[in-house]
N, C-alpha and C positions, 0 to 999 in steps of 0.2 A: 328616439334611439340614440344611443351614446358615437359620442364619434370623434376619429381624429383626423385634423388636417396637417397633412405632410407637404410643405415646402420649401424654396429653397430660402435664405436668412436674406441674400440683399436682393430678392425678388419677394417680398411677400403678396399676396393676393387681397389686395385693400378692400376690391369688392364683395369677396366672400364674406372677408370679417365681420363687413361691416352689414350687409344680408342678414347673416346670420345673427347677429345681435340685436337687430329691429324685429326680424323674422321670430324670435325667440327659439333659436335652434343652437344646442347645447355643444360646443368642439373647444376638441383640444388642440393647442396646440404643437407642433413638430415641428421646428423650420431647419430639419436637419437634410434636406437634400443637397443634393451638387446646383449648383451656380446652372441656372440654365433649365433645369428641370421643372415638369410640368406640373401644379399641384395635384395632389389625390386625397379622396374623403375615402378615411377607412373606420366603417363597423364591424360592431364590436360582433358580430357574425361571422366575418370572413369577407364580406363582398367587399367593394370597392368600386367608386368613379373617378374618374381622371378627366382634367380638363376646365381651365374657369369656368366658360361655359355650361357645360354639363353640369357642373357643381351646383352655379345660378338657379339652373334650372330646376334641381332638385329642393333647393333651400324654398324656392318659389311656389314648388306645390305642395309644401308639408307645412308653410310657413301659417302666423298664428293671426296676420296680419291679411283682411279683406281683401281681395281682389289685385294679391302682389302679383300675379302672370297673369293679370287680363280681367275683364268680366268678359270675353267669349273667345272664340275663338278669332276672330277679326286682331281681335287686341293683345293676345297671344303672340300672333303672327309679328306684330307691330313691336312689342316687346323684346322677340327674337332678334329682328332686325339693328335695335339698340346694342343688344348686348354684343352683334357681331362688328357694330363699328367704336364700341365703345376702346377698346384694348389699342385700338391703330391710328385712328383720326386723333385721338388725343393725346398723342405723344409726339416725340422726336420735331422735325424743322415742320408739321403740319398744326403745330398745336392751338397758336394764332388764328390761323386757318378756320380751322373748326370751330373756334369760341365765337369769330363772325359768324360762321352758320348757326351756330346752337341759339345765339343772338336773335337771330331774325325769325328763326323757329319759333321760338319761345314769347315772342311779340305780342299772342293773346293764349297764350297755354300757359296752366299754372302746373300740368305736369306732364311729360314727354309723351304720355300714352294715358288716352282716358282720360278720367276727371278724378283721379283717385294716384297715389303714389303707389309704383308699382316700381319693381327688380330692377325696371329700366332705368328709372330715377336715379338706384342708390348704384347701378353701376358707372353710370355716366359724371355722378357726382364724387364717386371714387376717385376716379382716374383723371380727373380735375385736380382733388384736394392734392392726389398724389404726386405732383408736380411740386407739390411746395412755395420754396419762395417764386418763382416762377409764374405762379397764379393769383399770387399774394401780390406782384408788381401789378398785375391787369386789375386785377378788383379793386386796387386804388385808385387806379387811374379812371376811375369810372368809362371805360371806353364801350362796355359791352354791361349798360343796364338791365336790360331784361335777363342777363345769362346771371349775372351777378344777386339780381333779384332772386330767381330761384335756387340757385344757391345757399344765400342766404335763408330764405325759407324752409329746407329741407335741414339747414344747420341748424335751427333754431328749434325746429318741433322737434328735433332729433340730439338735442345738445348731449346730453351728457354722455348718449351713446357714440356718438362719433365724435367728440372732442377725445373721449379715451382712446379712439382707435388711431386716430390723425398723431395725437401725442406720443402713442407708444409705437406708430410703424412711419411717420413721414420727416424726413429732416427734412433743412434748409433748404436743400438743392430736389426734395422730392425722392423716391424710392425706385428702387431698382437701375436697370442700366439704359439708357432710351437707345430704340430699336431704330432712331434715326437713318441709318447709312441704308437700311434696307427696308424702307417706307416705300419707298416709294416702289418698287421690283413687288412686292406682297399687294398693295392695294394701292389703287391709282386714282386715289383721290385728294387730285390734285388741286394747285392754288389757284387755279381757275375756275375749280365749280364752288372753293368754300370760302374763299377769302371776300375780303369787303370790296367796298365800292372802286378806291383808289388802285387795284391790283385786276380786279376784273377785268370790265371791257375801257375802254380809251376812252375818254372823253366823254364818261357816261354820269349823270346826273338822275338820283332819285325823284323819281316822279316823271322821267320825259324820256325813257326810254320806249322806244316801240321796236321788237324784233317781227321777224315774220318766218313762220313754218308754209313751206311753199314746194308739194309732192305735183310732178303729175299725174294726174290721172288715166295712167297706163298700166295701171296694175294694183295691188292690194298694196299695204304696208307693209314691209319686211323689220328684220331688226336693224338695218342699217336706221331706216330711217326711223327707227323710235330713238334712235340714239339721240338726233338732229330735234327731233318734235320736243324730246324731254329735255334737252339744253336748253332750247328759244320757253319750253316753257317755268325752265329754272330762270332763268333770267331777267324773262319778264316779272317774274311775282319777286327775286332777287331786290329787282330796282323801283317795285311798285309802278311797273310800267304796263305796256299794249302787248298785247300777241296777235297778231293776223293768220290766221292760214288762209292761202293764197294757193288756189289752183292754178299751174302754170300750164294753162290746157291752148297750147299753140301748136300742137302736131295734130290734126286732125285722125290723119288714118292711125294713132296709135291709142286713141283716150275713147271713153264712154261714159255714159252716166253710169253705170257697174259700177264703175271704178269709183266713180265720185263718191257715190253711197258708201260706199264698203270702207275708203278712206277715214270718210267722215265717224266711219261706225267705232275703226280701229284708234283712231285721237281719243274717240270718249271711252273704249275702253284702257287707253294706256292713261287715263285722269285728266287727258291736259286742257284745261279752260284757256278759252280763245274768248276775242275781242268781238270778233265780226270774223265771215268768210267771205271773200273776194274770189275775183275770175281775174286772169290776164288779158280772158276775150273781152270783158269791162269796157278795157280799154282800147279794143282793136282801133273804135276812130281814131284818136288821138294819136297812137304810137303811128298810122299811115301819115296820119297831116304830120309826125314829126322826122317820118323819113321822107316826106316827098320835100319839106322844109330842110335836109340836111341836102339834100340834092340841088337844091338851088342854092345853098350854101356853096357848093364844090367840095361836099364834105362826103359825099356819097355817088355812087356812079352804079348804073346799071349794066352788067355784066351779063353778053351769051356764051361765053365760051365753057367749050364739054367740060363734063364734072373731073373726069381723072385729071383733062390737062392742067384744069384750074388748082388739084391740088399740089399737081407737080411744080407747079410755077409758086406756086406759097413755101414750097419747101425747098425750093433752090433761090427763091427771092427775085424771079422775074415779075414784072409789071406784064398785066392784062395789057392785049391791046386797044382792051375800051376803057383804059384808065383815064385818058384826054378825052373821050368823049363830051363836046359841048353839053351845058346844063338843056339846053332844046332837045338834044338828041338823046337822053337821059330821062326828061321829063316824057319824052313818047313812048319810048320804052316802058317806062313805066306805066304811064295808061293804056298799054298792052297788057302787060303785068296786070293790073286791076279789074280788067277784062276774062283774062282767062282765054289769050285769044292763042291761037297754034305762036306763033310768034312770040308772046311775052311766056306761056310754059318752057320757053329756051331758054331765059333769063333770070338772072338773081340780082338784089339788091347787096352792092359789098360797100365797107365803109373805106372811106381813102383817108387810110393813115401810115402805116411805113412797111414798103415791102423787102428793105433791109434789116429790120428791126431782129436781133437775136432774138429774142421772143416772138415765136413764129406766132402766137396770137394777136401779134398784131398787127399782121401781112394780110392787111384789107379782110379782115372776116366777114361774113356773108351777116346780111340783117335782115332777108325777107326772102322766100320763096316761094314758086306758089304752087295749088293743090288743088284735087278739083273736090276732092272727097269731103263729103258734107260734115260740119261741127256737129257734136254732141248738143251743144247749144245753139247756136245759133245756125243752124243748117246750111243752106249752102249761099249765104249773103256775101261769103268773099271767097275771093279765088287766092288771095295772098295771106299768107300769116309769115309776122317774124319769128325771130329765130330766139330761145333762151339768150343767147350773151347779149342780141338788143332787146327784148322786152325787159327782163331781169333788171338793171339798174335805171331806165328808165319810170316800172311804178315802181320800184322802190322810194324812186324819189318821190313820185308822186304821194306816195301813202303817208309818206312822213315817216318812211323806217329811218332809224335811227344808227342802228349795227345790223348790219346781213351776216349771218351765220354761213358760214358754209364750209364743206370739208375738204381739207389740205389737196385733194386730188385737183383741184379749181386751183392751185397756189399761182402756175404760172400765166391766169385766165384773169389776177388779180389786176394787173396792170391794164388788159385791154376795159376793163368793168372801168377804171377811175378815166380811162382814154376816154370812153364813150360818154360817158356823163361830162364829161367836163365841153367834149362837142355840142352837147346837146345842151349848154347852157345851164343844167342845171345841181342844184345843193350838192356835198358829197354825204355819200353814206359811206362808214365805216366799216371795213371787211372784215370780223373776227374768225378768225381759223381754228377750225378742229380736226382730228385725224378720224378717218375714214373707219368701219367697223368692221374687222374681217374677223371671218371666221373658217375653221380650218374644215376641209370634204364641203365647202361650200359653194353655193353661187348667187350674189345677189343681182344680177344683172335682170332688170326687170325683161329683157328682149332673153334671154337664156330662160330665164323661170317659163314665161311666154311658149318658150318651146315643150317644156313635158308638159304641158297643158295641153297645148295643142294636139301634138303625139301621143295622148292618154298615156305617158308615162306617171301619173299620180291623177288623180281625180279630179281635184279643181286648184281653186287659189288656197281653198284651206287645208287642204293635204299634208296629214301632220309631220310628213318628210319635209316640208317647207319651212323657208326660213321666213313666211308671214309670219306678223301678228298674229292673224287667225292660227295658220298652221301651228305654231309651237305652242300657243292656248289651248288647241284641242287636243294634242298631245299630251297635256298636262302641267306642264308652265304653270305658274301664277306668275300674273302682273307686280306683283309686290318686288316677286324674284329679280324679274327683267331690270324694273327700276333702281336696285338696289345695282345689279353687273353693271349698267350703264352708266350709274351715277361714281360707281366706285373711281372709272376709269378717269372721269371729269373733262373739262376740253383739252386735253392732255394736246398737244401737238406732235407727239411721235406715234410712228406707225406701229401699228401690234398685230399678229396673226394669233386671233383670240380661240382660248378651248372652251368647245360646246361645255366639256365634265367641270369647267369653273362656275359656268353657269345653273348646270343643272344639281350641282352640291348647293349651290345657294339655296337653291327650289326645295332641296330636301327636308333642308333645318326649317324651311316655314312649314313643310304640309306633314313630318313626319310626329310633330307633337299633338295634332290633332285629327290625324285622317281617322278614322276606323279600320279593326281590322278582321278580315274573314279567310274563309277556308276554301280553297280550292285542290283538287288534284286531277292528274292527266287524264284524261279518257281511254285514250288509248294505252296508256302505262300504270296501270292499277293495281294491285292483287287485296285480297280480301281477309280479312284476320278474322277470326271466328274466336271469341272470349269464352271458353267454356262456361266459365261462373259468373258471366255476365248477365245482365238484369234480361227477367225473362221477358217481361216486356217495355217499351222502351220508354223512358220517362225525358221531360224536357225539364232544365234549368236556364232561366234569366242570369245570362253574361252581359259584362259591359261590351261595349263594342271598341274602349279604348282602353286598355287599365289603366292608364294615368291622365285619362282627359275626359267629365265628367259628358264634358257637351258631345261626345260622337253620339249617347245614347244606349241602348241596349241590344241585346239580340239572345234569338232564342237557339240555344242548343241542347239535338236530340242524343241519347244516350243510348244504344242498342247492344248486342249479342255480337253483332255482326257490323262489324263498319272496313272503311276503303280507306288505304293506305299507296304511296305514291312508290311505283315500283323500283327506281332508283334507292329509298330509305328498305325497301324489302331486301333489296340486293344484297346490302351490305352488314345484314341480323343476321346471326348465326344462332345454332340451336342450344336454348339454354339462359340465354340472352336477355337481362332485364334491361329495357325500355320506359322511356317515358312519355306518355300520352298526353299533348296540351291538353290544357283545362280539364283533364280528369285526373290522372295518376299513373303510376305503373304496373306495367304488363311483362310477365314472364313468357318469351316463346317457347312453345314444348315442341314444335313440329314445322317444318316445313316442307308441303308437297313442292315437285318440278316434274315438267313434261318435257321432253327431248330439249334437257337441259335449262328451260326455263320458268321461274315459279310461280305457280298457280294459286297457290293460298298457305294461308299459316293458319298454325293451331298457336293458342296460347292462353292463360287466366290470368284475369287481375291480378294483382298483388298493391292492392291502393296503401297501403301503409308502408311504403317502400319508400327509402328516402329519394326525393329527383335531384337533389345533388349528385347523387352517387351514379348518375346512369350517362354515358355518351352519349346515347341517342335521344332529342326530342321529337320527338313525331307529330307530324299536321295528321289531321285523319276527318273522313267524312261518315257518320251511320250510313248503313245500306237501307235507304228508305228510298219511298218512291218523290219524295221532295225536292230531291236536287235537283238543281238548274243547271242548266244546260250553257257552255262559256265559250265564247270564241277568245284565245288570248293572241293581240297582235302586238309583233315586236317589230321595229322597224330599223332601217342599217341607213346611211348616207346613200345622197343621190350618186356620187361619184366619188370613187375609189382613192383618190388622189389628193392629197394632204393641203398641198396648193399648186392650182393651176400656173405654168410659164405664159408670159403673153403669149407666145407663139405656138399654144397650147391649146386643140380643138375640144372643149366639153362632152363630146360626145364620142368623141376617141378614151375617154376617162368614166364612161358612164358605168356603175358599178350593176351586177345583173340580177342581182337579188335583193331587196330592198325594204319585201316584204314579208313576213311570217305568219301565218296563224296555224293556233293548235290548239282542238278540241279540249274543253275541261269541264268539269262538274264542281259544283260550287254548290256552297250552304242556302239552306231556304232561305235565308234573311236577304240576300241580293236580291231578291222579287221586287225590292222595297229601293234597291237604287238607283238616283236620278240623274240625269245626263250630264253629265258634266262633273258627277262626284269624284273627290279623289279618294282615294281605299289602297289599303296593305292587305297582301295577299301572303299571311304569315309563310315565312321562307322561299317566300317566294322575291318577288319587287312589290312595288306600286302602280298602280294603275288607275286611268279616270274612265271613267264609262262614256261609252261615247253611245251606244244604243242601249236604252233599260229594256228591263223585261216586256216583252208585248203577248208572249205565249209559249206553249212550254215547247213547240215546234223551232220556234227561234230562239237561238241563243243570245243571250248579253252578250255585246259586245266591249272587251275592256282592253287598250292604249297600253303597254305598256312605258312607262315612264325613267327617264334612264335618273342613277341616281348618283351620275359623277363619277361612279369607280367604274360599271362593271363594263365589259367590252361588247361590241355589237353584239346582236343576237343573229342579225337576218342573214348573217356570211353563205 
């Protein structure tokens, strides 16, 4: 099909060109737009796409060239993701940046997706060349071989095509205007998560880095902490190093093996390959012989005085008055403490370091308390466990971490972490800082989540109102998405109050080129069209189930006299009124009955040779057959009403009252056939993933709906 491409003359779109010329897809060129405008492919039809992207996409599946968007839909997915970092990462003050990443990427790939040159390729390789001299300084430099290698590779199988495209749209300095000043505001991917070794983390050395991902075991994985997991696990594969995840299970009444499992389950679904799993209870011996050894130091003192006044005296900067307590009187305490006896439960372990120090962290913080309530692991062998800020850099050190990850909210927790180690004799580890993950109607607080759990305000930990792992998976999430939001942001150190609708636009672009899609309408809001010259009896035809995605498969649709239309589309046909019918054609209404003002059915005939351009309305529609299935459709709203919580702001003063929806629907026979966890478009309607399939015709499908970045709650 003939086509022209309209853009604007100092923005050309490199990667179309150049797509399109390997693709062997015939365009004209236009580059008569304003400075700034977006390109558009116009046929010689009337229609038109707008948007590199889009365009990509299009050149991709018409293209003359094997397997240019994927061999499945896995690779698809992977494809898209290129194409949406391709236009940002490699431009403006990130461009360096990137070329280290694509570097190390590229380390045993000969091509970015698959084993075959695909859209992703010739986009990425675009917006490279398109820099110009720029790119031309780094590829001499040989600093970045493997980026360089493929490069060169794709230039060479591809010479004479892209020497003419480089030639006639890239000068010296590269093309178009770089987007630098607002790089970083649009995608936050930043030079923490892409640059090389020298800019990353301090002091870090290929081959000897070890980080560690260390949850505890009080609750499932939320998206804070995939943010945390898939840093330490960028990092480690970054420097060709260790990953540990490390259960920091030292609260006893708060952890369970539940938790442990479901942790472990949520790592391997977010990808991240770990070294080994460790406990912090490992170490309980050790971390006691190294506080009863800091005690006889006079480095630690054992503490009864009540919990409030102890922390009023931290925050005024008064001294305990078992701060002199001799190391005797200290050490018997403490073998109270070890006991579990009435006596040592009045007691805590603090460390004696300054209770002047403007940094109230480090006005004697508590290191060991005790408990009678038995481990997940080890049962009830001790009556003491420390506290996170002393086990924490203690096995650190012991494991051999190298840089401890942790988020800026720990910033002023930094100084008692290097305090402590350095009492304790031993190595330092490195503190690299990231900014915390918030997001907006949220709560990550694993003790808040804890509570609609408890209060049957959602059903479990995977409650697709949850900000788990699980929960936004079963939602409809894909992982690819997450990875992509999280990694966009990179170990950025500024705070953000993030939007769900950023996250879940990303989700759309992977699962809307290959879901399938079907027909549903309301149950309870239906009216019934009767086709007078419609087939008398009802014949089936074989549809794709994607039209532009070979892999969703097929589906069977039935053709009748009589079919079910959605009565909001009833509402708004007047009599007279030609329509158009997906995947059939068009319908003339002749007639519409109503009963005390509302309508009960329509008369109307075919008119299939009726052009569908010409009609307003496209109509979803289901035959009146006894086949249809039965749908529950659930939408779901925030747990709470409120944008962001004030500290002084009680969660459940803000809990929002309705959260959940469902409404009965009827749906095409082919969803008999779909499986838990499928994702599927419900033409004009959204997206949805099935969360329960068909089991009988008594039970309805249950299908998620899935937000798609624009449209506003449903469940108000």
């Amino acid at each position: 099909m003939e086509a022209k491409l309209a853009f604007a003359q100092d923005s050309p779109p490199l990667s179309i060109i150049s797509a399109a010329k390997i693709a062997g897809v015939s365009l004209t060129m236009d580059p008569g737009l304003a400075s700034g405008a977006v390109p558009t492919l116009h046929f010689n039809s009337g229609d038109f796409i707008h948007g590199i992207n889009t365009i990509l996409r299009y050149i991709a599946r018409v293209a003359s060239v094997s397997s240019f968007y994927g061999q499945d839909a896995i690779q698809a997915s992977h494809v898209d993701q290129w194409l949406e970092y391709a236009p940002v990462i490699l431009s403006g003050s990130e461009f360096e940046a990137a070329c280290s990443f694509l570097d190390g990427y590229l380390a045993s790939r000969t091509f970015l997706v698959g084993y075959s040159l695909s859209i992703a390729d010739i986009a990425v390789w675009s917006n490279i060349a398109g820099t110009g001299q720029r790119w031309e300084s780094l590829r001499r430099s040989k600093k970045y071989q493997n980026l360089v290698r493929w490069f060169n590779s794709i230039a060479l199988d591809y010479a004479s095509t892209l020497d003419e495209v480089v030639s006639a749209y890239v000068g010296k300095r590269g093309i178009g205007k770089s987007p630098a000043p607002s790089l970083k505001e649009k995608v936050h991917v930043s030079k923490e998560i892409t640059s090389g070794p020298e800019v990353d983390l301090p002091g870090a050395k290929v081959g000897e880095v070890c980080v560690r991902f260390a949850p505890e075991p009080s609750g499932y994985l939320h998206i804070g902490h995939a943010k945390a997991g898939l840093l330490n696990k960028y990092f480690a594969e970054r420097y060709k190093g260790r990953l540990i995840v490390r259960f920091d299970d030292t609260n006893p009444s708060k952890e369970s093996n539940e938790f442990v499992e479901n942790v472990l389950k949520d790592i391997d679904t977010l990808g991240i390959k770990y070294d080994v799993v460790t406990y912090t209870s490992d170490y309980f011996p050790k971390l006691m012989e190294m506080a009863e050894s800091l005690i006889k130091q006079g480095k630690a003192y054992v503490d009864d005085t009540p919990k409030e006044q102890m922390r009023k005296e931290r925050m005024d900067g008064v001294e305990s008055k078992c701060r002199n307590n001799t190391v005797e009187e200290n050490l018997a305490l403490w073998r109270e403490m070890v006991n579990g006896t009435e006596r040592g439960m009045q007691c805590c372990v603090r460390g004696k370091l300054d209770m002047q120090d403007p940094n109230k962290s480090l006005r004697d913080p508590v290191y060991y308390r005790c408990n009678t309530d038995p481990h997940h692991r080890v049962g009830s062998k001790y009556r003491v466990y420390p506290t996170y800020d002393f086990a924490c850099p203690f096995v650190d050190a012991l494991e051999g971490v190298t840089h401890a990850l942790r988020s800026s909210e720990y910033h002023d927790r930094n100084a008692q972490y290097y305090r402590i180690l350095q009492d304790m004799g031993l190595r330092r580890v490195e503190i690299y800082e990231f900014s915390r993950l918030n997001m907006v109607y949220t709560l990550l607080s694993k003790r808040k989540l804890l509570w609609f759990v408890q209060n049957k305000k959602v059903d479990d930990w995977t409650d697709p109102r949850f900000p788990t792992v699980q929960g936004i998976v079963r939602r409809g999430l894909k992982i690819e998405a997450l990875i992509q939001f999280i990694l966009e942001q990179g170990a950025s150190k500024n705070l953000n109050l993030m939007e769900w609708d950023k996250l879940w636009t990303i989700n759309k672009k992977i699962i809307d080129p290959v879901c399938a899609r079907h027909t549903a309408v309301l149950k309870d809001q239906r009216v019934l069209l009767t086709l007078t010259n419609g087939p008398e009896k009802p014949f089936t035809r074989i549809l794709p189930r994607h039209k532009k995605y070979e892999g969703a498969g097929k589906k069977a649709t039935t053709f009748t006299n009589r079919i079910w239309l959605e009565y909001a589309d009833a509402s708004v046909i007047s009599v007279g009124q030609e329509v158009t019918l997906m995947d059939w054609g068009n319908a003339i209404i002749q007639e519409i009955k109503t009963e005390n003002g509302l309508i009960t059915q329509l008369v109307g005939e075919l008119h299939l040779e009726g052009s569908v351009k010409s009609t307003k309305l496209k109509l979803t529609w289901l035959p009146d057959i006894e086949d249809l299935v039965s749908l529950s459709l659930v939408e779901f709203d925030y747990l709470i009403n409120k944008k962001k919580l004030e500290e002084d702001e009680d969660f459940i003063d803000n809990l929002n009252p309705c959260t959940r929806r469902e409404t009965p629907a009827l749906g095409d026979p082919n969803m008999r056939n779909l499986k838990q966890g499928e994702i599927i478009q419900l033409e004009r309607k959204t997206y949805y993933r099935c969360d329960v399939p068909f089991v009988r015709p008594s039970k309805p499908i249950v299908l998620f709906a899935i937000p798609d970045g624009r449209q506003q709650s449903a469940a108000n």
